[in-house]
Biopython code that builds the backbone (N, CA, C, O; Angstrom):
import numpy as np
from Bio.PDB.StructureBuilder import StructureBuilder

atoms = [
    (1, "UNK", "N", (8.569, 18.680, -2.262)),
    (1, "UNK", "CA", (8.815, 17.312, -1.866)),
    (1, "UNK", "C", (7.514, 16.532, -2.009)),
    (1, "UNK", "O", (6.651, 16.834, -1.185)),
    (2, "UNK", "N", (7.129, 15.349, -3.116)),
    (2, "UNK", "CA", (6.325, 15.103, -3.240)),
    (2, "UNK", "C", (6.314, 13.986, -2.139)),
    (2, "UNK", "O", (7.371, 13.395, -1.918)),
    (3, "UNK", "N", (5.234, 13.677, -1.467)),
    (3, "UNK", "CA", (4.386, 12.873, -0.422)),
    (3, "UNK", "C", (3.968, 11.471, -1.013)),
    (3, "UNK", "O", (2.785, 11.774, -1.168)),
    (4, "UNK", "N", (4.045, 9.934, -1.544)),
    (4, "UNK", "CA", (3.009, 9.477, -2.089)),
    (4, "UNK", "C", (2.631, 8.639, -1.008)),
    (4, "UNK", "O", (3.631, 8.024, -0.637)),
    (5, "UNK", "N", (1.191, 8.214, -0.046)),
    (5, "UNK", "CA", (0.971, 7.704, 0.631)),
    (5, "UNK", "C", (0.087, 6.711, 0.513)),
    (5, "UNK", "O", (-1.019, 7.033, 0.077)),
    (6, "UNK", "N", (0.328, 5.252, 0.864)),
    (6, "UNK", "CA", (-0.434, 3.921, 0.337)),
    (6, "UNK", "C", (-1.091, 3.675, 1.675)),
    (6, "UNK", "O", (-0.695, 3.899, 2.819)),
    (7, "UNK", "N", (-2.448, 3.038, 1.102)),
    (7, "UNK", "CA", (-3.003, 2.480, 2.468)),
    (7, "UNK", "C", (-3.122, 1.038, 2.280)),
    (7, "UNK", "O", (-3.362, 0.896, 1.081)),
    (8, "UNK", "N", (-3.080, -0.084, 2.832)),
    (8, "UNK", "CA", (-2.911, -1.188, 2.272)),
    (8, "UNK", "C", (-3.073, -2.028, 3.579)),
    (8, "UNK", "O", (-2.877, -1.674, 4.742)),
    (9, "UNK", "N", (-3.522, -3.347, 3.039)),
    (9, "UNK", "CA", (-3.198, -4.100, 4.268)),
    (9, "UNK", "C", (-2.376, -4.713, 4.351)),
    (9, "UNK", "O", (-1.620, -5.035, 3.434)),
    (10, "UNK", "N", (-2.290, -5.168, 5.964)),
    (10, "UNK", "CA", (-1.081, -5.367, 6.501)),
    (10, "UNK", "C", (-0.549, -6.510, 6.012)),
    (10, "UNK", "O", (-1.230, -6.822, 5.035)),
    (11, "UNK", "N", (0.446, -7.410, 6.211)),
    (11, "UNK", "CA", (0.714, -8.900, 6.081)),
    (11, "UNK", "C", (2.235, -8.609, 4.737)),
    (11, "UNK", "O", (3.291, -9.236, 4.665)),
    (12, "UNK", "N", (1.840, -7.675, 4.038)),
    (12, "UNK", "CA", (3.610, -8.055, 2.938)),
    (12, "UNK", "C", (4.528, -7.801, 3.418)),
    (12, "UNK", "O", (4.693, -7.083, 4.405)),
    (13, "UNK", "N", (5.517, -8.523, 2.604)),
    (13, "UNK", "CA", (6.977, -8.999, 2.943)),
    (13, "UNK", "C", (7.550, -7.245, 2.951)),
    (13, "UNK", "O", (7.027, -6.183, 2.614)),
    (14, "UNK", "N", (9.010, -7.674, 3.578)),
    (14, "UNK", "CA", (9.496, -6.495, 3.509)),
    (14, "UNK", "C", (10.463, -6.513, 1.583)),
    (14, "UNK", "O", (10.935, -5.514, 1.039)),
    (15, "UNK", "N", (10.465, -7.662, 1.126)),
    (15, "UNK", "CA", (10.794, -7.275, -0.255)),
    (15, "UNK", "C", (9.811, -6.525, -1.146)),
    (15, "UNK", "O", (10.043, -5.787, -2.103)),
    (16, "UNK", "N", (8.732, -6.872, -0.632)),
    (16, "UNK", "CA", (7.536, -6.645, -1.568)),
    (16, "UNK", "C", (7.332, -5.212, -1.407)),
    (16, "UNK", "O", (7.260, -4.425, -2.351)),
    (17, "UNK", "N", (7.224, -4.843, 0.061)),
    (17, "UNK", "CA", (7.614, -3.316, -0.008)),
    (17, "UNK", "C", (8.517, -2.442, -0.590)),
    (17, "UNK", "O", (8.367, -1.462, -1.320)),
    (18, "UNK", "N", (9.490, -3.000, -0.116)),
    (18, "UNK", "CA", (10.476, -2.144, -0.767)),
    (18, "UNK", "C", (10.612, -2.438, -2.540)),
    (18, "UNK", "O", (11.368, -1.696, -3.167)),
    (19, "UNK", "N", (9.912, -3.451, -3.224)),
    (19, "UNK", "CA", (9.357, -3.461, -4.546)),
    (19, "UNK", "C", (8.637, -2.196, -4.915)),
    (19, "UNK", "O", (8.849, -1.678, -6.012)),
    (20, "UNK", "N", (7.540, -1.513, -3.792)),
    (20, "UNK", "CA", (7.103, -0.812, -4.312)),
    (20, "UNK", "C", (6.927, 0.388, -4.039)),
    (20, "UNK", "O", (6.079, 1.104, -4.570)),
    (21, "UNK", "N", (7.736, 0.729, -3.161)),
    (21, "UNK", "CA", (9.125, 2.105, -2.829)),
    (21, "UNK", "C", (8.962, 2.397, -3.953)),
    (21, "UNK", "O", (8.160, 3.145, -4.515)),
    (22, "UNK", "N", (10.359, 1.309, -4.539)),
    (22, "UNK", "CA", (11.373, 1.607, -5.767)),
    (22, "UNK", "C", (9.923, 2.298, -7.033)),
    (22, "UNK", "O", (9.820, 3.358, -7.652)),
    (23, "UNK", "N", (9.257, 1.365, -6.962)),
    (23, "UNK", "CA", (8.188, 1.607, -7.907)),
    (23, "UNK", "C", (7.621, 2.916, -7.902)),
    (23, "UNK", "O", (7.563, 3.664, -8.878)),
    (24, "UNK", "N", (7.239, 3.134, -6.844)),
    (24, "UNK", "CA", (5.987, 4.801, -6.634)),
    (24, "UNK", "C", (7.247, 5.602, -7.363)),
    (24, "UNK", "O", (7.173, 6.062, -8.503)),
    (25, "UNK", "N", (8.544, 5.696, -6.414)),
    (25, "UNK", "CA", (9.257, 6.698, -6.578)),
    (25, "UNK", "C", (9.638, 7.222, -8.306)),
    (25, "UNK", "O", (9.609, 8.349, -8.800)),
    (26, "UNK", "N", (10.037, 5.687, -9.005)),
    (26, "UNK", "CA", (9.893, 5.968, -9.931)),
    (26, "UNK", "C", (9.286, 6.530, -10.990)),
    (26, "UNK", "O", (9.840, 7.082, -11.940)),
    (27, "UNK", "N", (8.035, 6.363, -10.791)),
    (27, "UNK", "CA", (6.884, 7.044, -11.592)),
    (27, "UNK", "C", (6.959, 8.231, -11.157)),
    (27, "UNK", "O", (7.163, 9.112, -11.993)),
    (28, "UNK", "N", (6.809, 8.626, -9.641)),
    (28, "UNK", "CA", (7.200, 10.596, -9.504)),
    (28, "UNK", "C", (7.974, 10.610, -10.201)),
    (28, "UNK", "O", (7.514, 11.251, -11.146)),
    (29, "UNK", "N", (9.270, 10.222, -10.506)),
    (29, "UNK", "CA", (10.340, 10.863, -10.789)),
    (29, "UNK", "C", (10.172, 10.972, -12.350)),
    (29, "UNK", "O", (10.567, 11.984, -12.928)),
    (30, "UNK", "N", (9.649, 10.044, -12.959)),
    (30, "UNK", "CA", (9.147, 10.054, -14.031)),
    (30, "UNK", "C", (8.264, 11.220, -14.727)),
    (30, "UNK", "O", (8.457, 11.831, -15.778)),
    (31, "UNK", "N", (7.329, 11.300, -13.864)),
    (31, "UNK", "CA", (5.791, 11.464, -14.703)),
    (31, "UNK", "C", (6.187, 13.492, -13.725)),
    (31, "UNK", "O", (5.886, 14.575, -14.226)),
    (32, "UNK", "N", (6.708, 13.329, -12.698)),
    (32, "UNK", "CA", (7.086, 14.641, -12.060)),
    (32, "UNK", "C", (8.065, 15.498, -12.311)),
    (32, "UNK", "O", (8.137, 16.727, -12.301)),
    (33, "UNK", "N", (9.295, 14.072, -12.688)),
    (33, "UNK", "CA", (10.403, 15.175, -12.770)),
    (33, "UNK", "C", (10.711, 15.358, -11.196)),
    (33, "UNK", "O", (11.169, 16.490, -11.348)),
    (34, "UNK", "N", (10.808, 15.179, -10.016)),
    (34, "UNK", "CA", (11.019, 15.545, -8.667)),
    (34, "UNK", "C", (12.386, 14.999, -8.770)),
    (34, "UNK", "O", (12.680, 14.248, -9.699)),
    (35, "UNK", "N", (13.393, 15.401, -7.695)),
    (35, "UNK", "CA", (14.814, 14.514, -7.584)),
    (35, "UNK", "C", (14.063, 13.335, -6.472)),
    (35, "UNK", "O", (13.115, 13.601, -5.734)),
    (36, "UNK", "N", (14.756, 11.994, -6.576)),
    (36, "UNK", "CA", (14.475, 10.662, -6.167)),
    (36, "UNK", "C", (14.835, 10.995, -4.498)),
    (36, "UNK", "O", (14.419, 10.336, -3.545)),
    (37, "UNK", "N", (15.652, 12.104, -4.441)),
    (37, "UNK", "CA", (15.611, 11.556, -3.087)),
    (37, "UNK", "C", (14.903, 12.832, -2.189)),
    (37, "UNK", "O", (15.443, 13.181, -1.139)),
    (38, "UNK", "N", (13.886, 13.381, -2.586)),
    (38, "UNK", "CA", (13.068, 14.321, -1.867)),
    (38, "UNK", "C", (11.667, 13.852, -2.212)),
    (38, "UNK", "O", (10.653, 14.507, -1.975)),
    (39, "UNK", "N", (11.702, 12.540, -2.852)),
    (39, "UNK", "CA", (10.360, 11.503, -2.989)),
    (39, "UNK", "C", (10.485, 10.780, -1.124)),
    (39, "UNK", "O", (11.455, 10.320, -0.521)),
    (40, "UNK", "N", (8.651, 11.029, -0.587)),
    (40, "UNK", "CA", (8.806, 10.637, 0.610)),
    (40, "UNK", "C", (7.520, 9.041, 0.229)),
    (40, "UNK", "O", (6.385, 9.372, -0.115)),
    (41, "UNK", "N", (7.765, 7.815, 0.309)),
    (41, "UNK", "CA", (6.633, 7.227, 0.268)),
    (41, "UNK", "C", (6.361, 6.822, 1.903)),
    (41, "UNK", "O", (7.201, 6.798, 2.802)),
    (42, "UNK", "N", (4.738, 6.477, 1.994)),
    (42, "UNK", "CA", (4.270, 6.113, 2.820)),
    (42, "UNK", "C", (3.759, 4.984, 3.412)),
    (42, "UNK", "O", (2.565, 5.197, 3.623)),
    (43, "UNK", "N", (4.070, 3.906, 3.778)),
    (43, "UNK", "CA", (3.000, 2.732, 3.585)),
    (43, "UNK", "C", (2.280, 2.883, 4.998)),
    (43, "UNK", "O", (2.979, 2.691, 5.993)),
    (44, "UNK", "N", (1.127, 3.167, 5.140)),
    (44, "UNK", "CA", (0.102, 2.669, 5.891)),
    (44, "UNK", "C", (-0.953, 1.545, 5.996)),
    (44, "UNK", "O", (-2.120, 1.514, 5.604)),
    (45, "UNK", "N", (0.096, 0.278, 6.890)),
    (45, "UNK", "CA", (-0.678, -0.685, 6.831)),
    (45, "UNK", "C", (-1.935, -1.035, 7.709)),
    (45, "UNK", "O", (-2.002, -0.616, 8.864)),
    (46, "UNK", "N", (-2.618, -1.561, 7.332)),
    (46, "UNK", "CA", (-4.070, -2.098, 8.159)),
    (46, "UNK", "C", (-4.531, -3.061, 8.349)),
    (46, "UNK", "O", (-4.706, -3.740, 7.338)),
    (47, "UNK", "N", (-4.877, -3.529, 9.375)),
    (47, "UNK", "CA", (-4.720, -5.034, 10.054)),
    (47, "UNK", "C", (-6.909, -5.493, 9.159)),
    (47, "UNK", "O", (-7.845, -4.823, 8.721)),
    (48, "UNK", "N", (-6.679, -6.576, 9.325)),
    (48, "UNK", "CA", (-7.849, -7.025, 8.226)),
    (48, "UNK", "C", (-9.104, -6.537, 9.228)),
    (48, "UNK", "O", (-10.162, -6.062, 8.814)),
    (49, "UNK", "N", (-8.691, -6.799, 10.901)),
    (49, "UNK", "CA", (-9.790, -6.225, 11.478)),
    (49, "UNK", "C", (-9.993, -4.946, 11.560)),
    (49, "UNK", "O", (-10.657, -4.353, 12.411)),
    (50, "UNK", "N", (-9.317, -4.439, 10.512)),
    (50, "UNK", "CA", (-9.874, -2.639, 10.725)),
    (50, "UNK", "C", (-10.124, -2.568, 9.634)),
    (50, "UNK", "O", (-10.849, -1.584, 9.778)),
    (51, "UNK", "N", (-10.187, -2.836, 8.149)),
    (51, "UNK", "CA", (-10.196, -2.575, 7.506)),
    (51, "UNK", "C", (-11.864, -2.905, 6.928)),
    (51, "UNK", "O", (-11.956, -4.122, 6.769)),
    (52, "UNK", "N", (-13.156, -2.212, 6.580)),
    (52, "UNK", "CA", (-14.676, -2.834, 6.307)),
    (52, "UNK", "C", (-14.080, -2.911, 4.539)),
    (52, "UNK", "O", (-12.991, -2.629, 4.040)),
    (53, "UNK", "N", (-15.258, -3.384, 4.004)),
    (53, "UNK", "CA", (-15.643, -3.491, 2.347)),
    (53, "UNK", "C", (-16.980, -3.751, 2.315)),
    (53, "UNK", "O", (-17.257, -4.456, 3.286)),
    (54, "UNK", "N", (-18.211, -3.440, 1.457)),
    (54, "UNK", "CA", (-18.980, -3.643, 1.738)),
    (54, "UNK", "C", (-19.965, -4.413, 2.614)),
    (54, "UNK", "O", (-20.672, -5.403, 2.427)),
    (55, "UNK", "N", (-19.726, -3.506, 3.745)),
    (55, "UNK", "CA", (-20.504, -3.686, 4.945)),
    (55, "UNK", "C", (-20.072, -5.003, 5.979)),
    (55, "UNK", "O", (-20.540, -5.413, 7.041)),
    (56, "UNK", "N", (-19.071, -5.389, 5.207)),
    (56, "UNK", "CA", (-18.291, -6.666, 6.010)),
    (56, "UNK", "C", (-16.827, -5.951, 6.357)),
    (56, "UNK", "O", (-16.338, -5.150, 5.560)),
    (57, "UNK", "N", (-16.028, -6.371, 7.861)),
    (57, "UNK", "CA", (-14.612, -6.525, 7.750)),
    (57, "UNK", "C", (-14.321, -7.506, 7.320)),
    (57, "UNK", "O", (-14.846, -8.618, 7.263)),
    (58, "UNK", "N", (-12.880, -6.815, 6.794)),
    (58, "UNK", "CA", (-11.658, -7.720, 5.949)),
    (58, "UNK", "C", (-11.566, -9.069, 6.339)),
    (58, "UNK", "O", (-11.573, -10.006, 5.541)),
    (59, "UNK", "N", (-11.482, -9.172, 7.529)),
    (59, "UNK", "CA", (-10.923, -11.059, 8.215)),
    (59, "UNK", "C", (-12.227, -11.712, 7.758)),
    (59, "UNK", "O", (-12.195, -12.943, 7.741)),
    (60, "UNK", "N", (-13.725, -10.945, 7.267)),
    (60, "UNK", "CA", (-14.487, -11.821, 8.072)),
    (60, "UNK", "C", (-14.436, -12.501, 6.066)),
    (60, "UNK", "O", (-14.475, -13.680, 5.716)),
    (61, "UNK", "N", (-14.362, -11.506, 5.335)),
    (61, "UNK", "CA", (-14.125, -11.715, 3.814)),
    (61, "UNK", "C", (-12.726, -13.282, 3.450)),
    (61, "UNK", "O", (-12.722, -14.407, 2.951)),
    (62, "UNK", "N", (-11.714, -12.267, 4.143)),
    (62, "UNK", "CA", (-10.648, -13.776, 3.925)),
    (62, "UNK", "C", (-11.092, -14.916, 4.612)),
    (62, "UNK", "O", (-10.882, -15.910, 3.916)),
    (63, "UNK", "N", (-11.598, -15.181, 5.645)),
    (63, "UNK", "CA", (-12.130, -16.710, 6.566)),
    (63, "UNK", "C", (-13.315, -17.542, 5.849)),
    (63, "UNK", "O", (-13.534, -18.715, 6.151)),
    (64, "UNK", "N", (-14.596, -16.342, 4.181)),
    (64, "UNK", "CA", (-15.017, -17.051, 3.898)),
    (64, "UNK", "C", (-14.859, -17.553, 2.487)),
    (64, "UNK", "O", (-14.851, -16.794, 1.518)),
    (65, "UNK", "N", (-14.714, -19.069, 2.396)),
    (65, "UNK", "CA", (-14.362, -19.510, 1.288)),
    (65, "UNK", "C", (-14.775, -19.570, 0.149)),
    (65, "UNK", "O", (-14.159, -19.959, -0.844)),
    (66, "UNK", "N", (-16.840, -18.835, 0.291)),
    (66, "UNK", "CA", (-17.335, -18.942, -0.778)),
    (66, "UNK", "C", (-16.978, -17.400, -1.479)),
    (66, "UNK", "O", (-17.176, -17.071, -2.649)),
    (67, "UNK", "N", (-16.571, -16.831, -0.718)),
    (67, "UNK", "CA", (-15.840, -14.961, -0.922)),
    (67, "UNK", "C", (-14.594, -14.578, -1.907)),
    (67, "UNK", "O", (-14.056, -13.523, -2.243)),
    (68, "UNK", "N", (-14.407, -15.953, -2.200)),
    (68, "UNK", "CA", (-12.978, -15.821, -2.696)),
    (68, "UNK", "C", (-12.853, -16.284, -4.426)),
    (68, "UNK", "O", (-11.765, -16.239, -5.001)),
]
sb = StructureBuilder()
sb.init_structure("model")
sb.init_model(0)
sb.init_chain("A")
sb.init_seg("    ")
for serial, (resi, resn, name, xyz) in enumerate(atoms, 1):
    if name == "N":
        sb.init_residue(resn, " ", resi, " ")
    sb.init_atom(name, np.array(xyz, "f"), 0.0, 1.0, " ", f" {name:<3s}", serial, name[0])
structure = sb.get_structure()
C-alpha cells in the first residue's frame, strides 16, 4: 500500500485538494502500477506561523511586500 505524504501550507480549497488526491494517486498508479484504491494520500497542512524558510517564518515572508 503505497503512502504518498504532502506537507504544504495551510489555506487551499477543498477542490484544490481533492485536485491533487486525484493527481498523486494517479501517477502511483501510473509510474507504480499499485491498485487506486490501496493508494493512501496525505495532506499535512501548516499554518504560515509554523512553517520557517530561510531564517524567516512564513507569515512574516507573506506580510512583506518587498518579498514577493
Amino acid at each position: 500500500m503505497p503512502v504518498v505524504q504532502v506537507h504544504m501550507r495551510a489555506g487551499r480549497s477543498a477542490e484544490e485538494k481533492r485536485q491533487l488526491i486525484n493527481a498523486l494517486t494517479d501517477a502511483v498508479v501510473r509510474v507504480l502500477g499499485s491498485k487506486r484504491e490501496r493508494i493512501v494520500v496525505l495532506l499535512d497542512e501548516i499554518d504560515p506561523e509554523s512553517w520557517g524558510q530561510g531564517g524567516r517564518l512564513l507569515i512574516d515572508e507573506l506580510s512583506d511586500p518587498e518579498e514577493t
